[in-house]
C-alpha positions in Angstrom: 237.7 9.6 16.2 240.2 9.7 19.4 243.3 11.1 19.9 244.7 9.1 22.9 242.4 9.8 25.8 240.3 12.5 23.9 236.8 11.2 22.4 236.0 14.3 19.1 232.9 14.6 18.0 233.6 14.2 14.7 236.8 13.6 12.3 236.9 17.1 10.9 239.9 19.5 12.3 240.3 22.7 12.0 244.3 23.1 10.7 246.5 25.9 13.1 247.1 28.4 10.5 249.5 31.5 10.9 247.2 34.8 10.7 243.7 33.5 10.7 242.9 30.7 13.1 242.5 33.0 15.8 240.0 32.7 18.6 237.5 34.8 16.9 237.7 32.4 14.2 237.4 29.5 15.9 233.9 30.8 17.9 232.7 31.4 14.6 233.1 27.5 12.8 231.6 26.8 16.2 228.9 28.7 16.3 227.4 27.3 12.8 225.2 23.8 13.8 225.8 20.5 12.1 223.0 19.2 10.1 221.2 17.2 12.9 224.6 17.4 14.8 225.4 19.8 17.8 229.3 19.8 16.7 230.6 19.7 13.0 234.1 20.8 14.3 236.0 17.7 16.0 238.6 19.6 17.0 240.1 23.2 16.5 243.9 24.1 17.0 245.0 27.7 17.8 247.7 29.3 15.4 251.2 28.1 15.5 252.9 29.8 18.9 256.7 29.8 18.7 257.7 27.4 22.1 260.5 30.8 23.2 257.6 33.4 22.6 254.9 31.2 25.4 257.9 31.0 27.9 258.2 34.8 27.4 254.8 35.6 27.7 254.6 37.8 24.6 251.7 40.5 24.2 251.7 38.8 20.4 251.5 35.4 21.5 249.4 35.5 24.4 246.7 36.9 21.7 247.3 34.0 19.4 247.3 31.3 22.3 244.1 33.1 23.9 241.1 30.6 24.2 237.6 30.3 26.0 235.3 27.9 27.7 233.4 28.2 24.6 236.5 27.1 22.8 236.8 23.5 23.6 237.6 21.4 22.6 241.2 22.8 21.2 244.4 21.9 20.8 247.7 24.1 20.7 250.3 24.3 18.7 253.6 24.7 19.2 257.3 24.7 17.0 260.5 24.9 18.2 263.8 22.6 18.2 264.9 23.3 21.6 263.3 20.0 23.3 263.3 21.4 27.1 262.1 24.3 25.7 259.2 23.2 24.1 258.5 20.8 26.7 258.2 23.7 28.8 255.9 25.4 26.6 254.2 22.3 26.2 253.2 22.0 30.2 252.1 25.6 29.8 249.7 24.5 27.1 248.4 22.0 29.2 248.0 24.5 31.9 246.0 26.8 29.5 243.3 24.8 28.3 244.4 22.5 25.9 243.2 19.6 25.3 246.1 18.4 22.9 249.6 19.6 22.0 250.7 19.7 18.8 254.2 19.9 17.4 254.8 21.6 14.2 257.1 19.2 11.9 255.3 21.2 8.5 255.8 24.7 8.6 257.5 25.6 4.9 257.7 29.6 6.0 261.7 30.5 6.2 261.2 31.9 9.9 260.2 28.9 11.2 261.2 26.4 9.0 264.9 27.1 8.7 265.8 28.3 12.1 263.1 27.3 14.8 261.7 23.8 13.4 258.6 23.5 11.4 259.3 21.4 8.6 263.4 21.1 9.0 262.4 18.4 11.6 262.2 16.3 9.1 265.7 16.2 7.7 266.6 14.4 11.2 264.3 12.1 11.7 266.1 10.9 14.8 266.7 13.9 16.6 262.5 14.8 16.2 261.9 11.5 17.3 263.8 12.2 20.8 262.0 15.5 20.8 258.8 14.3 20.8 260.0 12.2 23.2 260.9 14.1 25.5 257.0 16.1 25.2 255.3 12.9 25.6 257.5 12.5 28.9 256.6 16.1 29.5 252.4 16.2 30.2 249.7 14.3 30.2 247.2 15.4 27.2 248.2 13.8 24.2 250.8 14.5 22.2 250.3 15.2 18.5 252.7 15.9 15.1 252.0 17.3 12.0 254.0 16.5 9.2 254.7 16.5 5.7 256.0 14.3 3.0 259.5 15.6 3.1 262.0 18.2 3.2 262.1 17.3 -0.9 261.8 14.4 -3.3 265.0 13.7 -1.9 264.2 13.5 1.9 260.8 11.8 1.9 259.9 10.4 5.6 256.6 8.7 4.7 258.0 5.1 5.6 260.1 5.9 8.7 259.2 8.8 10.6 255.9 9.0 11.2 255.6 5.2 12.5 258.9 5.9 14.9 256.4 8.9 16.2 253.8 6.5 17.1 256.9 4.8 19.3 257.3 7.3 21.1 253.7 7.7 22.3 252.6 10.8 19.7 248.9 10.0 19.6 247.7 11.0 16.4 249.9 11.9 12.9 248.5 14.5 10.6 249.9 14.5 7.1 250.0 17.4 4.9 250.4 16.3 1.2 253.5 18.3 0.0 257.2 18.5 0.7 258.3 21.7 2.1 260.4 22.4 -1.3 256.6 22.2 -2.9 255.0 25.0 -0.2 251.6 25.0 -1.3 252.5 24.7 -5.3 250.6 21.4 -7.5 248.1 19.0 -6.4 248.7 17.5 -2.7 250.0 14.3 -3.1 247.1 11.3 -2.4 249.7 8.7 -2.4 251.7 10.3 0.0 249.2 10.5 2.8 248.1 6.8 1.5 251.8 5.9 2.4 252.2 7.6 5.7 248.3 5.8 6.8 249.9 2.1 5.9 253.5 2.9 7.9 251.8 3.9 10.9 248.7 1.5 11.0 251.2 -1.3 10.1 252.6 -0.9 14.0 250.0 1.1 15.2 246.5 0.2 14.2 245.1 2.2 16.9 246.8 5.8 16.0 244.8 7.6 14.0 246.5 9.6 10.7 244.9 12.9 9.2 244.8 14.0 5.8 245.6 17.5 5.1 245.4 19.6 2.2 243.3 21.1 -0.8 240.4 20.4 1.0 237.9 23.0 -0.5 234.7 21.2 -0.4 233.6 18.6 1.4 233.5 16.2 -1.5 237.5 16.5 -1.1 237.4 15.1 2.1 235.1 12.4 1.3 237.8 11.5 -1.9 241.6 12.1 0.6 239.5 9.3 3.1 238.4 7.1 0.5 241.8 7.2 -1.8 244.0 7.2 1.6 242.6 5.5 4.3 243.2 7.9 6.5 240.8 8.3 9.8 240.2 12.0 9.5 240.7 15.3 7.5 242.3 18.2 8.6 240.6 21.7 6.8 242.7 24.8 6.6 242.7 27.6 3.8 239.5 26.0 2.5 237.9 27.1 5.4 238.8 30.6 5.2 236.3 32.0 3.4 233.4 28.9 3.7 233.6 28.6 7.2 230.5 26.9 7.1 232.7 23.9 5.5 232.7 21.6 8.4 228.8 21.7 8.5 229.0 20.3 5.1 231.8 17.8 5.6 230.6 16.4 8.8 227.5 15.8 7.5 228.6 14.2 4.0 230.8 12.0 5.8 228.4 11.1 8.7 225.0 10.3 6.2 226.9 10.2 2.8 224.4 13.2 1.9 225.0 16.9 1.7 222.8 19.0 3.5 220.5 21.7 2.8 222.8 25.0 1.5 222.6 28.0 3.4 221.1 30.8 2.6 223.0 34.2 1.5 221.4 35.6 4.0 222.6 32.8 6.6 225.7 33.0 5.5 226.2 36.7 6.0 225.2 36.3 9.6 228.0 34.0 10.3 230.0 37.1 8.7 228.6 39.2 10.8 229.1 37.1 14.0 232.9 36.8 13.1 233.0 40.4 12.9 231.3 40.6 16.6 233.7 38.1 17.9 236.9 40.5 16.6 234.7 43.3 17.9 234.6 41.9 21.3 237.6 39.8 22.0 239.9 42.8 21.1 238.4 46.4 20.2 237.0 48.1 17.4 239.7 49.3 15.4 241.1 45.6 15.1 237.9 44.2 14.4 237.2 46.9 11.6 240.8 46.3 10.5 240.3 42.9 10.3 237.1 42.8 8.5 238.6 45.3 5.4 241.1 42.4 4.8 239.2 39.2 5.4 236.0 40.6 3.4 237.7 39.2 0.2 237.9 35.6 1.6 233.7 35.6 2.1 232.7 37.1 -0.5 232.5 34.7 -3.1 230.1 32.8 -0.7 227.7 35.9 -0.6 227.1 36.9 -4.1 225.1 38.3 -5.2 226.2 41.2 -3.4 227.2 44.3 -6.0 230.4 46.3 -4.5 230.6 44.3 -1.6 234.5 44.4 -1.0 234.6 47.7 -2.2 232.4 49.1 0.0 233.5 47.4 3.2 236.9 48.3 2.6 236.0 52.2 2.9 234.3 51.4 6.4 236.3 52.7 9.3 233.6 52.3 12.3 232.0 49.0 14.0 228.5 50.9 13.9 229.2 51.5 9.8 229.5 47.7 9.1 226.9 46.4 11.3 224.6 48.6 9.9 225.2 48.1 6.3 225.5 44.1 6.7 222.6 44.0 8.9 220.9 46.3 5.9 221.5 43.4 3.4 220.8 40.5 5.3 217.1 41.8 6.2 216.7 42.7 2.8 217.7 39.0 1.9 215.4 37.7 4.2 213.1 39.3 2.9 213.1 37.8 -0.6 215.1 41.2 -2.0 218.4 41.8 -3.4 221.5 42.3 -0.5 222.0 45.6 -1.9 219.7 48.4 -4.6 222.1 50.0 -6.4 221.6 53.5 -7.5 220.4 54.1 -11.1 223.5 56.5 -11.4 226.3 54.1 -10.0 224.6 51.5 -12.4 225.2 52.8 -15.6 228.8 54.2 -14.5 229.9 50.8 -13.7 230.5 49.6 -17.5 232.2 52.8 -18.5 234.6 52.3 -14.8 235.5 48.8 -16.3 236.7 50.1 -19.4 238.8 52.4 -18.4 240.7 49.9 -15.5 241.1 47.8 -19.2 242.4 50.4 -20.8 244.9 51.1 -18.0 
């Protein structure tokens, strides 16, 4: 797929999300290898970075828009409804390593969405339109937008804006498939995305549109491109705890076949190197902090694993989780269980249950 002037690898994105798309994140989707393909990940967008807060050089958002060399390629993402503003910020993103800007026309969350843009840009469809504008104008990567369906089923913008954003010379459209009155509530919407694919190819053959939403395995993606027409997918809270997700996707939608599973044991390496990458980007208390909280997203993907989030969630040193995932993951490899558990613990673990029922 291409986004203007940019060639990706491959059509899967990895969605800017609030909280959890950091850098340390990113280097760990890119760090696990395609089946028989170097890069799985077409392209990877840092969290959302409020326009105001990159101007002002924020401790906070300097951290959020942080990247690397090994980061690349990535896109930012900005919101705002100032439009010098954000073409300011926008020339900064360019200045920093970004390969794409991205303007944020989805956000539901209150704090964007009703007083700094997000998804209220599409109640004047007009007014975004001179916006983007006025970015395109602005620098020479390409210019992005991600959308939804709507501000309700009131204010639905499938047929007009996104093709009047293709105009103006925004390069790519990615659709999420909800209005912002729906946040992330029912089933994203296929004929939505369908609709926004046939108002921008109508004009604009050559602009790709990106599905977005409940994509939780990569048999999703394969049905949103199928159903929608759309030229890529866009991967966000799916990939949360199955970072491994754009392996699978690339791959399915590459050969049509999925590839071999990883092992537990594989995939609590790429636990491990996440853990590492928060360990080294920042410090230890924020990587230990970090890991406490995000141990619930991975660890459906590592069971077997008795206790797991219990036990990391009493951790409080770097050297204490290392140890005990490095621990399980030889005694994976190793044809074992990721954990023994104590004949004691065992048989107190029925009579625990009953009384957390009881209470």
């Amino acid at each position: 797929m291409q986004i203007g002037s940019v060639k990706l690898a491959s059509n899967v994105l990895l969605a800017p999300l609030a909280g959890y798309t950091d850098l340390a994140f990113r280097l760990t989707v890119r760090g696990i290898p395609g089946h028989d393909q170097p890069k799985a990940l077409g392209l990877a967008f840092t969290e959302l970075l409020c326009s105001y807060a990159i101007l002002n050089q924020s401790t906070k958002t300097m951290w959020l828009a942080a990247t690397s060399r090994a980061d690349r390629p990535v896109g930012m993402q900005l919101y705002g409804k100032d439009a010098d503003v954000l073409a300011a910020a926008a020339q900064w993103a360019e200045a920093h390593g970004a390969v794409t800007l991205d303007i944020n026309m989805g956000c539901p969350v209150d704090k964007v969405a009703k007083k700094n843009g997000g998804s209220l840009l599409l109640c004047n469809p007009p007014a975004t339109v001179g916006l983007a504008a006025r970015v395109v104008k602005a620098i020479k990567i390409p210019v992005t937008a991600k959308i939804r369906l709507g501000w309700d089923d009131t204010c639905l913008i499938t047929d007009t804006l996104p093709a009047a954003l293709a105009d103006v010379g925004v390069a790519a459209i990615t659709v999420h498939g909800r209005t912002t009155e729906q946040m992330f509530r029912d089933s994203v919407r296929i004929e939505g995305i369908a609709a926004v694919v046939a108002a921008v190819k109508r004009r604009h053959p050559q602009v790709p549109v990106i599905g977005n939403g409940d994509i939780k395995e990569a048999a999703d993606a394969r049905r949103m491109i199928d159903a929608t027409g759309c030229d890529g997918v866009m991967i966000g809270r799916g990939a949360l705890g199955f970072p491994w997700i754009f392996r699978d996707t690339a791959c399915l939608l590459r050969t049509g076949s999925m590839p071999p599973p990883l092992t537990q044991a594989q995939r609590a390496r790429i636990v491990l190197a996440h853990f590492d990458h928060l360990h080294r980007l920042r410090n230890e208390e924020h990587a230990v902090r970090m890991i406490n909280q995000r141990i619930s997203w991975y660890s459906a993907g590592l069971q077997p694993w008795p206790r797991l989030k219990h036990q990391v969630r009493l951790m409080t040193s770097a050297q204490e989780f290392r140890e005990y995932l490095l621990a399980g993951i030889e005694r994976l490899e190793r044809g074992e269980p990721a954990v023994t558990m104590d004949a004691e613990v065992v048989a107190m673990e029925p009579a625990a249950a009953t009384m957390e029922s009881a209470a």
